[in-house]
C-alpha positions, 0 to 999 in steps of 0.5 A: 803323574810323570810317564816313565820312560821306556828305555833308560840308558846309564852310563858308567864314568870315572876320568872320561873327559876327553872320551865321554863326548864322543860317546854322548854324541853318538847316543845323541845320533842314534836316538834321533830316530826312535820313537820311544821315550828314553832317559840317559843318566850319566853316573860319574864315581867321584872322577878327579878331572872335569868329566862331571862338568863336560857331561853338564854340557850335553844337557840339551842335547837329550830331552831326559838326562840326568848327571849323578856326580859321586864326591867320593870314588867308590867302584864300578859296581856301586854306581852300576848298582846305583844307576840301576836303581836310580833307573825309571825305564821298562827295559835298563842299559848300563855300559862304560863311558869309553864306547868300547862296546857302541850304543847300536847294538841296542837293536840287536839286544832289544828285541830280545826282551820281546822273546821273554828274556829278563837280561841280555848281555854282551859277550866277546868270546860266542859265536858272531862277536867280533873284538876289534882292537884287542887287550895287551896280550898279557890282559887278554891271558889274565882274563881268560884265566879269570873268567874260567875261575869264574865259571867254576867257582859260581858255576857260570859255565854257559856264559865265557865273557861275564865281564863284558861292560854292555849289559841290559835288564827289565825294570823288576830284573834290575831292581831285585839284582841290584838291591841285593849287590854288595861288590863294590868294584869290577867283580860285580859282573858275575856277581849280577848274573849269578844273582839273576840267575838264581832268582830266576831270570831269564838271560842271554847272550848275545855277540858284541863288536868290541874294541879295546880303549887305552886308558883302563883303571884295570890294574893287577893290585889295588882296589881295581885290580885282578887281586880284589876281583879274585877276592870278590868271587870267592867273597860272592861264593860264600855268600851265595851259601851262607845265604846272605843274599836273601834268595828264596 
């Protein structure tokens, strides 16, 4: 039987080609050193350019990898879901292809796993986050709003960045989210936490040096746009009471 991995690394792409190698080249840096197993999967979401192609290259440059290219564009939260569950590792990392958020604050994330925690996030906005290079002002306000929205909507008020790309669960927490998901685009942030957090699981936060990359799908209408996440959240809200999420 093939030994499952102890770590599995998912990483989110859509028009990266000329971003992703730098982040698959510092992934390749910092595992050089550890001494576990580990799995990256690549997971591209129907990109039109040749970012499936340049992820192909790096196949021997991990000694488990996997590239997943979707023919259609379906959103962030579906292939977040779909590499989740497409996952074998004990503990499970997605984060976005444009290294807004680097692949070094595993160790601070990992060992929180050992402290009995289920799901460890990134955050922007505690205490020891530091944010680089920032947003365009009138993104940073417009995201500040809709986190307070989120927050009181689904009752998130613990958790001031649910949106932050770096996010990471243990196999069971992985799994029993992500099969119950159904937000296809960039509202699927809250939409995971509150599901973990209903079922129980035990999360935490922890301070991210973030910086902001140009080239963002974010849009203010349109499927990826401010809009559609609004949407989302009150969509997640009703379900959350008609409970059609299955949550015993």
């Amino acid at each position: 039987m093939e030994q499952k991995p102890y770590l599995s690394v998912i990483i989110t792409a859509y028009k990266e080609e000329e971003r992703l190698p730098k982040n698959l080249l510092e992934c390749e840096k910092y595992f050089s050193d550890k001494n576990y197993t580990y799995e990256v999967i690549v997971i591209v979401d129907g990109s039109p350019d040749r970012t499936a192609e340049i992820a192909r290259g790096f196949q021997n440059k991990f000694k488990n990898f996997k590239v997943i290219d979707n023919p259609v564009n379906h959103g962030k939260g579906y292939i977040v879901r779909q590499g989740l569950l497409e996952a074998k590792g004990e503990y499970r990392l997605f984060f976005d292809a444009d290294g807004s958020t680097a692949i070094n604050h595993l160790d601070s994330l990992l060992p929180e796993f050992k402290n009995g925690y289920d799901v460890v996030i990134g955050s922007r906005d505690i205490e020891g986050a530091y944010v680089q290079v920032h947003q365009a002002k009138y993104k940073e306000i417009m995201g500040d709003m809709g986190n307070w929205l989120i927050r009181i909507v689904l009752g998130l008020w613990s958790y001031p960045d649910t949106q932050c790309g770096f996010k990471m669960l243990t196999a069971k927490a992985a799994e029993e989210v992500a099969s119950r998901m159904v937000v296809d685009r960039f509202g699927f942030d809250f939409e995971l936490l509150i599901l973990a957090k209903k079922l129980g699981f035990k999360i935490k936060q922890m301070p991210v040096r973030w910086l902001n990359e140009e080239g963002s799908t974010v849009t203010l209408a349109g499927p990826n746009g401010y809009f559609q996440v609004i949407l989302d959240l009150f969509k997640t809200r009703m379900r959350l009471w008609s409970g059609a999420y299955k949550i015993k």
